[in-house]
N, C-alpha and C positions, 0 to 999 in steps of 0.2 A: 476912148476906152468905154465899153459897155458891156464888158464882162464882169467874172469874178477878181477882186483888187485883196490877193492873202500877203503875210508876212510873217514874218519868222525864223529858227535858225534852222538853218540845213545841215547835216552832221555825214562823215565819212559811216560806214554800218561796217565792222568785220563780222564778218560771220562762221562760228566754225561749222565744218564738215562734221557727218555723225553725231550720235547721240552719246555723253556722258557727260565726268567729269572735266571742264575747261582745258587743263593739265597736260590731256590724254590726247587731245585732237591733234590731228596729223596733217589736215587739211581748211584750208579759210577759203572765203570768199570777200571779193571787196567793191558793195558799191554804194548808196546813199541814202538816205532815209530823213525827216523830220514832216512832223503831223501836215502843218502848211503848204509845204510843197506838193506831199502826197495828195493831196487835195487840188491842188493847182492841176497836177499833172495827169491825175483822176478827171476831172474836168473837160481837161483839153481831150484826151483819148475819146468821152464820150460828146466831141466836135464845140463845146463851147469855148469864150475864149478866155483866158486867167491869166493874171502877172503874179509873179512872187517879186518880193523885198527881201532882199539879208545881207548880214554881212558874213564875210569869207574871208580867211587867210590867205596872202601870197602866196599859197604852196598846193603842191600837186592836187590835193584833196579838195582845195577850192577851185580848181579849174575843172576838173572833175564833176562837179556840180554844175557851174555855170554850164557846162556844156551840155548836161545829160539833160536840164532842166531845157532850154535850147534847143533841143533834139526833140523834145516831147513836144513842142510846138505852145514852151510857156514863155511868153515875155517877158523874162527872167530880168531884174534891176537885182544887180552885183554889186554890193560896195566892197571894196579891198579896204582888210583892218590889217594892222600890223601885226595881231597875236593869232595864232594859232586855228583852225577850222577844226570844230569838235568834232570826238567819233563816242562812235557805239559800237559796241562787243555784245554781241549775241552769241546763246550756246544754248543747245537742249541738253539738259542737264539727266530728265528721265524722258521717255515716249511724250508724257502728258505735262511737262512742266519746263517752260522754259523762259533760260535767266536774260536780262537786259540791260548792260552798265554804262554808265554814263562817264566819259570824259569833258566835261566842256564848262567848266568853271574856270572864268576868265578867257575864254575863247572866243574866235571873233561875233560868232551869232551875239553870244550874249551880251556884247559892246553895241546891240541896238540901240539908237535913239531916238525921241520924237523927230529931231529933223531930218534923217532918215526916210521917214513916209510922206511924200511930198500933198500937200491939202487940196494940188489942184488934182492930182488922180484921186485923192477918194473920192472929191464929188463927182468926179467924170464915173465912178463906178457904177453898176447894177448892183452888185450886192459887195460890201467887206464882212470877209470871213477872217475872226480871229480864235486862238485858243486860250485857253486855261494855262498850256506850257509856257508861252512865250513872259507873262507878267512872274515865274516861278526865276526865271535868270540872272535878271539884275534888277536895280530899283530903274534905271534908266531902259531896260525893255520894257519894265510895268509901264512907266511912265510911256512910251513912246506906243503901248496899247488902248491906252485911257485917252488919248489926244485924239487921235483915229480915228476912234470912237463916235468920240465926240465930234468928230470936223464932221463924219458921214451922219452922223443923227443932224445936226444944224442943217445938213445942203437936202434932208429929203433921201440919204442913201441908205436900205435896209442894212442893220448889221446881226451878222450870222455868230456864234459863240458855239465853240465845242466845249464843252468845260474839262474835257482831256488830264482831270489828275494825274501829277505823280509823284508819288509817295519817296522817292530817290532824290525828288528837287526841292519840296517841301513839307512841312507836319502839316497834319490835318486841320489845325489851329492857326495855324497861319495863312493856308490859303484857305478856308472855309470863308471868311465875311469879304476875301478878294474878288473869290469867284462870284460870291452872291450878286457884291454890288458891280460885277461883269457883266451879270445874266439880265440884272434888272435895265441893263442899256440896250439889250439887245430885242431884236425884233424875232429871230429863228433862232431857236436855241436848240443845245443837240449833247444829252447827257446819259451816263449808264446809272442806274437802280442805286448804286452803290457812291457814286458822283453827286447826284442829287443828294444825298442824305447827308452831305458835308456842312448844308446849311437849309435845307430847308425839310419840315417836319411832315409828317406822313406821306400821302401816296405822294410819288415822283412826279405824277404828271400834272397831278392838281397843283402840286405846292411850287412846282416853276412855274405852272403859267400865271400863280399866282403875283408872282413878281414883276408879269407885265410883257413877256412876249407872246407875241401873236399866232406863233410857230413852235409848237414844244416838241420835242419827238425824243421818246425813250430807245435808247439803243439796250436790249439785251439779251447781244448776243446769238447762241444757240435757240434761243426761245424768241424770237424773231423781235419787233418793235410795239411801242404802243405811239398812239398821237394824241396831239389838241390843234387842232387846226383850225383856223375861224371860229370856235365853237363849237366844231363838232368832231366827235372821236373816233379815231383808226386803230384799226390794232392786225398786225399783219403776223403771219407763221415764217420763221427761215427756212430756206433751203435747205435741204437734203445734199451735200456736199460732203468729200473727204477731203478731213483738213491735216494742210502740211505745214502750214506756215501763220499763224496766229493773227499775229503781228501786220497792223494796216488796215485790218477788216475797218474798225471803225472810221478809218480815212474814206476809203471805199465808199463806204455807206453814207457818209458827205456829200461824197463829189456828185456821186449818184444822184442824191437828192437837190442838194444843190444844181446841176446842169440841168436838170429837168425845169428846176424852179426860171433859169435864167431861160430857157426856152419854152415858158407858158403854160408846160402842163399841169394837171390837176394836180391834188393834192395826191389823192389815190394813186394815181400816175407815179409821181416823184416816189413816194414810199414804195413801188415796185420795183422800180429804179434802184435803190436805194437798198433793197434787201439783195439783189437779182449782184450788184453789184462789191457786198462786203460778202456773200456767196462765193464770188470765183474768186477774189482776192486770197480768201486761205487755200486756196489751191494751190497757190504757186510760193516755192517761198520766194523774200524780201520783204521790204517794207513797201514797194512801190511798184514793181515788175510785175505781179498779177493783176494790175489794173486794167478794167476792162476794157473795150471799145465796143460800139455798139452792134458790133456784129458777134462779140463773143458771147453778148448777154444772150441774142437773140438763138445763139447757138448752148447758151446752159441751160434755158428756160424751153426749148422746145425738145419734144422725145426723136428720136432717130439711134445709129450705128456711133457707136464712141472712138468710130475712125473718120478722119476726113479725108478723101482723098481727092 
């Protein structure tokens, strides 16, 4: 292995058709979504190569994944748990606001464990990418990101951190000094304005890299990125994109940057990457389906006719 080595739960995504109240939708959609994966799957599309970890239920929803994950060309490791494969219910509630609930308390993802992550792939890794979600599930997912961690910092493997809050899994207070002492193991770290500020005090950019990684990169948003990188500072403008689908940009803008990183380019490069990439993602909706390839960036990022024929 000499890719990216992610982990995490994967979850079913219902999605309703149209815009309002939940109630009222008359039409769904059904396919899959979790931060890790998307990353994984982001990855491989722009040709590097990535595994994901998780655990899955016995049941449709879990095969469901194994397979789509498989399909994308991620070397998917599947463990079958006996409880249940969580989902997520999506709905656009108005035009500009849209809702995200969670089923997956006691579901298989969350029944992660350290033994789970086997120690001889992380050291075989390029980079382990984890999130902020996965240590939010159980005390045994914390536990089985903190090991990880640790096994890839001992062997010499950079480790990447999304710090991915969500305020649905836990209070501000309780993952505030989790994420901190998260960040502070990690080499790339990857956070929004409002993320940062859960623990650490003024500007975002200064106060993570204060903590010790080498790689800081502010995600926000409509208002493109800022950086710390070796030392020296980036700060990049987003795309000009109409957006359908929210949800994933920040994956996108990982995998992005990450695949760059696993294939050598600059730092300037990777954040190109990286913006060019959570761009086309709100284009399409899901959580995973607008992810790019690298022929689609080369086709957002340059002017011509908005037909291909």
């Amino acid at each position: 292995m000499t890719g990216l080595l992610t982990f995490g739960e994967t979850m079913g995504l219902v999605s309703a058709d149209g815009i309002g109240p939940l109630e009222y939708a008359r039409g769904f959609g059904f396919g899959i979504g979790g931060a890790e994966s998307n990353v994984a799957i982001g990855v491989a599309r722009l040709g590097g190569p990535a595994t994901w970890i998780g655990r899955v239920g016995s049941d449709a929803t879990g095969e469901l994944i194994a397979r789509r994950l498989r399909a994308e060309g991620v070397d998917a490791v599947v463990i079958r748990d006996s409880s249940f494969t969580g989902l997520m219910v999506k709905h656009r509630r108005t035009g500009a606001l849209l809702h995200v609930d969670y089923h997956r308390a006691g579901s298989a993802g969350s029944r992660l464990a350290p033994s789970d992550i086997p120690a001889d792939a992380l050291r075989a890794a390029a980079i382990v990418h984890v999130t902020g979600i996965t240590p939010a599930l159980s005390d045994s997912a914390r536990a089985a990101v903190f090991q990880a961690v640790e096994t890839a910092r001992a062997a010499g493997v950079p480790v990447s951190v999304d710090v991915n809050y969500r305020a649905k899994l836990w209070s501000r207070f309780d993952a505030g000094p989790v994420l901190r002492d998260l960040v502070t193991r990690a080499d790339v770290v990857f956070a929004g304005p409002d993320e940062a500020a859960l623990f650490v005090d003024g500007p975002p950019l200064d106060g993570l890299a204060a903590l010790g990684p080498a790689e800081v990169v502010v995600k926000d948003g409509a208002r493109g990125c800022t950086a710390l990188i070796g030392g020296e500072r980036y700060e990049r403008e987003a795309l000009d994109v109409t957006v359908v689908d929210p949800v994933g940009a920040g994956d996108a803008f990982v995998a992005g940057y990450l695949a760059d990183r696993l294939a050598g380019a600059a730092p300037a490069a990777r954040l190109a990457t990286a913006i060019a990439a959570g761009a086309f993602a709100v284009t399409v909706p899901g959580d995973c389906e607008g992810l790019p390839t690298r022929a689609d960036l080369g086709a957002l990022t340059s002017a011509g006719d908005d037909v291909a024929r």
